[in-house]
C-alpha positions as CSV (number, residue, x, y, z in Angstrom):
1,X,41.9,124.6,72.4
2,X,40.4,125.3,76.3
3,X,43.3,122.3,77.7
4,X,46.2,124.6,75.4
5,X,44.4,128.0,76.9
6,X,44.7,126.8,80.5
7,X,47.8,125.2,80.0
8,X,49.5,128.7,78.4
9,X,48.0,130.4,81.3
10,X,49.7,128.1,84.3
11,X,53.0,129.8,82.2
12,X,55.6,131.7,84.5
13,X,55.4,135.3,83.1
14,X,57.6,137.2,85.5
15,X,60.7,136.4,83.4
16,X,60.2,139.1,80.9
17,X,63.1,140.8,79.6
18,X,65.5,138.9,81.8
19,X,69.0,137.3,79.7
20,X,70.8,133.9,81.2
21,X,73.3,136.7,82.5
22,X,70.5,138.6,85.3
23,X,69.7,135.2,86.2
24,X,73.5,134.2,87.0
25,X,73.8,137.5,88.2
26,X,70.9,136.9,90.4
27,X,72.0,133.7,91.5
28,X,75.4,134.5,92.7
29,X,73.7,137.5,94.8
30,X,71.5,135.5,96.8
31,X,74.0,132.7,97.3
32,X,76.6,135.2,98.3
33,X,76.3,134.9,102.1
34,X,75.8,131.2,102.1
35,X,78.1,130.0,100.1
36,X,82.2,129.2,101.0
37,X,85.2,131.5,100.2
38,X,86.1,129.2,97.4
39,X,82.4,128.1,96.0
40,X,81.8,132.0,95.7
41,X,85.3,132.2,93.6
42,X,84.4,129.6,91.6
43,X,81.0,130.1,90.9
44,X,81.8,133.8,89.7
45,X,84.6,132.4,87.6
46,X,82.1,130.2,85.6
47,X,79.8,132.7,85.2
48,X,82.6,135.1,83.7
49,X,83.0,132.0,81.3
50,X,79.7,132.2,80.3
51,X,79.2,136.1,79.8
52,X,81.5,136.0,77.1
53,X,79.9,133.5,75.1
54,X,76.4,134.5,73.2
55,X,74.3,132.3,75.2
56,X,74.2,135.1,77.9
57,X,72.1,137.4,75.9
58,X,69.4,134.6,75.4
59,X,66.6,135.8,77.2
60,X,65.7,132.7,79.5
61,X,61.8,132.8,78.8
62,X,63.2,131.7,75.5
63,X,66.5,129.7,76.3
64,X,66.1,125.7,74.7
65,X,67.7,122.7,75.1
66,X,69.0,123.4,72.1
67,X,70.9,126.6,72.9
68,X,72.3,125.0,76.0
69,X,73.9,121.8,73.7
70,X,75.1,124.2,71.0
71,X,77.0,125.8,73.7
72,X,78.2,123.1,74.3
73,X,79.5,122.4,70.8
74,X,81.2,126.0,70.8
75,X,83.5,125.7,74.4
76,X,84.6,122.0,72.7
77,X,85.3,123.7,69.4
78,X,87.1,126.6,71.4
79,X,89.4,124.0,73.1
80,X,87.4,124.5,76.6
81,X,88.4,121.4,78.9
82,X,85.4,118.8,79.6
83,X,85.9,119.3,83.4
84,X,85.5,123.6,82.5
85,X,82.6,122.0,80.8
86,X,80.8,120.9,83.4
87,X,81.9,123.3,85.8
88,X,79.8,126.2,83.6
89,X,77.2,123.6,82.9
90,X,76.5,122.8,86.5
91,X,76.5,127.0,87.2
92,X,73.6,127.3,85.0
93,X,71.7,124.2,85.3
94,X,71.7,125.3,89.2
95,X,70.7,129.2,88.4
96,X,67.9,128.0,86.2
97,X,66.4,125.5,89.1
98,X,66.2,129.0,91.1
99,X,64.4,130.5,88.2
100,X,61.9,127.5,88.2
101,X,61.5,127.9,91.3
102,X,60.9,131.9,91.2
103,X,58.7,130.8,88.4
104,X,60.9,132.4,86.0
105,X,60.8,129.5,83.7
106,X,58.5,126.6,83.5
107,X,61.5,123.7,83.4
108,X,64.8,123.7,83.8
109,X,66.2,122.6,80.0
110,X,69.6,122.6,81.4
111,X,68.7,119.3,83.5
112,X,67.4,117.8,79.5
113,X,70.2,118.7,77.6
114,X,72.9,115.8,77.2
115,X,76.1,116.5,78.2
116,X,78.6,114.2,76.2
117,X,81.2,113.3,77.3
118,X,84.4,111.5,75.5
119,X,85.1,108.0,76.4
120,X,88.0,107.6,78.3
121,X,90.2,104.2,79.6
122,X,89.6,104.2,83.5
123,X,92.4,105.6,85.4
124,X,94.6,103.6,86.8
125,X,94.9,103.8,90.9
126,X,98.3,103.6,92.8
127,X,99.5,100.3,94.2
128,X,99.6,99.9,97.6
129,X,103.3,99.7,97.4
130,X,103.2,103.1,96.2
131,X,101.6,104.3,98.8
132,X,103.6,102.9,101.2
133,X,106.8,104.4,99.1
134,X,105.7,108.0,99.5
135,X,104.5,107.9,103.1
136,X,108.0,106.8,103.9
137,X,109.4,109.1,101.9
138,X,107.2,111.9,103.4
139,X,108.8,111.1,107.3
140,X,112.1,112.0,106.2
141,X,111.3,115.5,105.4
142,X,108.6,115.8,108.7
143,X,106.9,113.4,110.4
144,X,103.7,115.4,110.3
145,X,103.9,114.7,106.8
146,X,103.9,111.1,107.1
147,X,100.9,111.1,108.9
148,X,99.2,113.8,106.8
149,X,99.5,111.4,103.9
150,X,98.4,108.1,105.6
151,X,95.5,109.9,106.9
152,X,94.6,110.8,102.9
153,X,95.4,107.1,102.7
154,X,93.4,105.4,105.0
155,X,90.7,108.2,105.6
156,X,90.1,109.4,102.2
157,X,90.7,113.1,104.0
158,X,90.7,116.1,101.0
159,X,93.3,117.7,101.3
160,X,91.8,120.8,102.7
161,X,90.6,118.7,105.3
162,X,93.7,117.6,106.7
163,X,94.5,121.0,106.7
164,X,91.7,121.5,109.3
165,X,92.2,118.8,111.7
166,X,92.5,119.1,115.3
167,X,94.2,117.5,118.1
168,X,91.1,116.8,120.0
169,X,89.1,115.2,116.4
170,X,90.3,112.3,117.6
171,X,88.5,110.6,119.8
172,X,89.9,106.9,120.6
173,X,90.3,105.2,117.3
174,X,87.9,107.6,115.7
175,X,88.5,110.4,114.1
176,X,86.0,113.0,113.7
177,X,85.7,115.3,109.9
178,X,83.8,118.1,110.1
179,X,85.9,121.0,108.8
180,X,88.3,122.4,106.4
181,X,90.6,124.5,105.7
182,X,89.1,127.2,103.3
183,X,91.4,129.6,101.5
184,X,90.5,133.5,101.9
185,X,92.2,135.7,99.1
186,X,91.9,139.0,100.6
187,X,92.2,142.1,97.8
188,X,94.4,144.0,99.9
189,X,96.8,141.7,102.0
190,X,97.9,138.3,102.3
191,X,96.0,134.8,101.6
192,X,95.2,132.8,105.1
193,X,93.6,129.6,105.8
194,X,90.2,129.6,108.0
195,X,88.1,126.5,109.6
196,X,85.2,126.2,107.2
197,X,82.5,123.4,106.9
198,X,83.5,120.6,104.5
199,X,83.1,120.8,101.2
200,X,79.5,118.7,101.6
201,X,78.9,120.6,104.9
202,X,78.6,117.1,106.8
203,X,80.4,115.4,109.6
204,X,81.8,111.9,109.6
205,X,83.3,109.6,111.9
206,X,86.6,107.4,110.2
207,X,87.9,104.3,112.4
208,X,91.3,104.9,112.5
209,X,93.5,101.2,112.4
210,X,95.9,101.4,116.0
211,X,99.2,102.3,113.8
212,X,97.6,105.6,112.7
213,X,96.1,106.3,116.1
214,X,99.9,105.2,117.3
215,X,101.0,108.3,114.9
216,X,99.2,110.3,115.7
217,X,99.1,110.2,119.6
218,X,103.2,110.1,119.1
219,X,103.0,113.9,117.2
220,X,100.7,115.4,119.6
221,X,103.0,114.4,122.5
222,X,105.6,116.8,120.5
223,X,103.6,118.9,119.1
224,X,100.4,119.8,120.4
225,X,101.5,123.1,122.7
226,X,102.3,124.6,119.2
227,X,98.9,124.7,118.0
228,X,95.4,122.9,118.0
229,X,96.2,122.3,114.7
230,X,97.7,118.8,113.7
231,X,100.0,120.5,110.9
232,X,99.7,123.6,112.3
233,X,102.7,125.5,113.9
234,X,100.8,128.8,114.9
235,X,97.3,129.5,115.9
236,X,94.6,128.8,113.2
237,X,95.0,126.4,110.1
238,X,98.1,125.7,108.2
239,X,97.6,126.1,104.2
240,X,95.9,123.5,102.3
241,X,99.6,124.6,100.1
242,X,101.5,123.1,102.7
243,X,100.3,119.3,102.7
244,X,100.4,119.9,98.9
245,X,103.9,120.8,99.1
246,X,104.6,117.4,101.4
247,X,102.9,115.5,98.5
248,X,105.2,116.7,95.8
249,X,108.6,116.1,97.6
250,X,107.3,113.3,98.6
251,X,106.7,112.2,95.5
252,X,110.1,112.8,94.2
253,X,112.2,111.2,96.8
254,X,110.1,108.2,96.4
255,X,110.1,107.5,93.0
256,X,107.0,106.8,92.0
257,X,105.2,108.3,88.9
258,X,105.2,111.7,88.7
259,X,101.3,111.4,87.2
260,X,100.0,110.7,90.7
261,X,98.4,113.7,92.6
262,X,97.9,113.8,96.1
263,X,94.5,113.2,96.0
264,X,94.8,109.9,94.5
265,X,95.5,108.7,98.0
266,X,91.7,109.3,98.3
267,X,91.3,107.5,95.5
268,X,93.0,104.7,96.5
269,X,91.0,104.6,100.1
270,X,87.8,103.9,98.1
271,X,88.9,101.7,95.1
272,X,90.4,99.2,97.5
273,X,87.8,99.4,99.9
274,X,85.1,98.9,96.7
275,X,87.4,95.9,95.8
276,X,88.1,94.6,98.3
277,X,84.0,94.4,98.8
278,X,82.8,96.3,101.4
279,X,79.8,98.0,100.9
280,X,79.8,101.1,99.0
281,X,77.6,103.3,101.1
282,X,80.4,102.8,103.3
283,X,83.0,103.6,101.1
284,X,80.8,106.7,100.7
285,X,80.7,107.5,104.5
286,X,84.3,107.1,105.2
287,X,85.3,109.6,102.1
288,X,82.5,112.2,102.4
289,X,80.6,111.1,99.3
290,X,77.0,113.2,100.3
291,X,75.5,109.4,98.8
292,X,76.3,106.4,97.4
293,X,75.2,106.9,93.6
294,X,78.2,109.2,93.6
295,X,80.8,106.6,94.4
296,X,79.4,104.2,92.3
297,X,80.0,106.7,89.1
298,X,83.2,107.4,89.9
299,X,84.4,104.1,90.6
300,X,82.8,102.1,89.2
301,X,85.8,99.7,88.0
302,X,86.4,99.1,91.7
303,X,83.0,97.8,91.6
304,X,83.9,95.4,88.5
305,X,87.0,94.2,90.8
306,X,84.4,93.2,93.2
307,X,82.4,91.8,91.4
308,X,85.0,89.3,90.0
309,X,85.9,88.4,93.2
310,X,82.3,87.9,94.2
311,X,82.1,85.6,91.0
312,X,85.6,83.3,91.7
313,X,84.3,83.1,95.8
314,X,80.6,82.0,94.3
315,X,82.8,79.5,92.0
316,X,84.5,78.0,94.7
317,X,81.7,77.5,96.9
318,X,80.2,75.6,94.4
319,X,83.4,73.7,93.3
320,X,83.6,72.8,97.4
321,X,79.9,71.4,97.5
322,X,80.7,69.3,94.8
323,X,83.9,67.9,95.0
């Protein structure tokens, strides 16, 4: 009875009276001036989501796992998309690690509930003939979109963060990410593009094979007194909308599926270099994965590629020793 006192008197007590909604509330208010133009849109997005559902008016002090996977249960029976899902998910799990931290709440039963998720085939990547197919494709409407798309190729660039790059990023056959292009939605006036951090606020340095570095010393010798842009033809940024817009002519003249997004260019960067086995921390590096574990989620049937490469080259070494 003393060990259940003490423990029941370590308890947080300043969350009396406060619902799920004043902590979201309070957690968008103190990440407003921190966080980028489109974290802040999304985040307030999510937690519109979640006001309208009852789980708002829990008050946290008494909020259980429970609650959170029975929420759950209600977006999947109201036909709310699993990546929605986690989206919301994430919003609160990250409010209620302020609260713990504020000693609102003793744990964080966001981080305990299970979030299921339906089992899906692994997406197919493009082949590298594809990819070859729509870069061509992209110089005949503008060489800067050619390269734009190689550089989501071989870099694994976001798209936003070709948007941002600069003449003077590259640096010999390196090319230095550190920004992109963040899209401010003013509530009087037109939408313009800005340099921002990236979207894991780091920098990186990509080696850049001598054909890109060819490319893209040939456009700056054309185009560099337009801007200090790459794809930029006036001071500041271009529009992440832009690229976006090379991608899906691209695409059509090409040929190629119309299921493949631009950003599976990205995705192609690391599941060949995970196949092809390199090392995945730097397949992380080179696509701005903040760590390793990451990558390995995501892709991980690169990693079973590898692996059955690793296996036949084991195999043969064997079958050599032998012979």
């Amino acid at each position: 009875m003393r060990v259940a006192n003490s423990l029941d008197a370590r308890q947080p007590t300043r969350a009396a009276g406060r619902t799920v909604l004043d902590l979201l509330a309070s957690w968008l208010e103190v990440n407003d001036a921190t966080w980028a133009e489109g974290s802040r849109r999304d985040n307030a997005s999510r937690v519109r989501s979640i006001e309208a559902d009852p789980i708002a008016k829990v008050a946290i002090a008494r909020l259980s796992v429970s609650d959170v996977e029975r929420w759950h249960t209600r977006m999947r029976r109201a036909r709310v998309g699993e990546a929605a899902i986690r989206g919301r998910h994430s919003a609160l799990r990250a409010a209620l690690s302020y609260a713990v931290r504020w000693e609102w709440v003793p744990i964080n039963v966001a981080s305990s509930a299970r979030l299921r998720q339906p089992r899906r085939a692994p997406r197919k990547g493009m082949s590298a003939q594809e990819v070859r197919a729509v870069i061509a494709a992209a110089g005949s409407i503008d060489p800067a979109a050619a390269l734009a798309l190689r550089l989501a190729a071989v870099g694994g660039l976001r798209r936003a963060e070709l948007a941002a790059l600069r003449w003077d990023d590259l640096d010999g056959d390196h090319l230095r990410v550190d920004s992109s292009a963040e899209v401010v939605r003013p509530a009087n006036g037109r939408s313009y593009a800005r340099d921002a951090p990236t979207k894991t606020a780091n920098q990186r340095s990509v080696w850049l094979d001598p054909d890109t570095v060819q490319m893209i010393e040939a456009l700056r010798d054309v185009r560099a007194d337009a801007s200090d842009f790459m794809f930029s033809e006036v001071d500041g940024p271009p529009m992440p909308d832009r690229i976006g817009w090379w991608w899906r002519r691209a695409r059509e003249l090409s040929g190629i599926d119309t299921q493949w997004r631009l950003h599976d260019l990205r995705h192609w960067t690391a599941t060949m270099g995970i196949a092809s086995g390199h090392d995945v921390r730097i397949v992380a590096g080179r696509i701005g994965h903040s760590n390793a574990a990451m990558t390995l989620r995501v892709y991980a049937h690169a990693v079973e590629q590898a692996d059955h490469a690793l296996g036949q080259t084991l195999g043969d070494a064997l079958r050599s020793a032998t012979s």
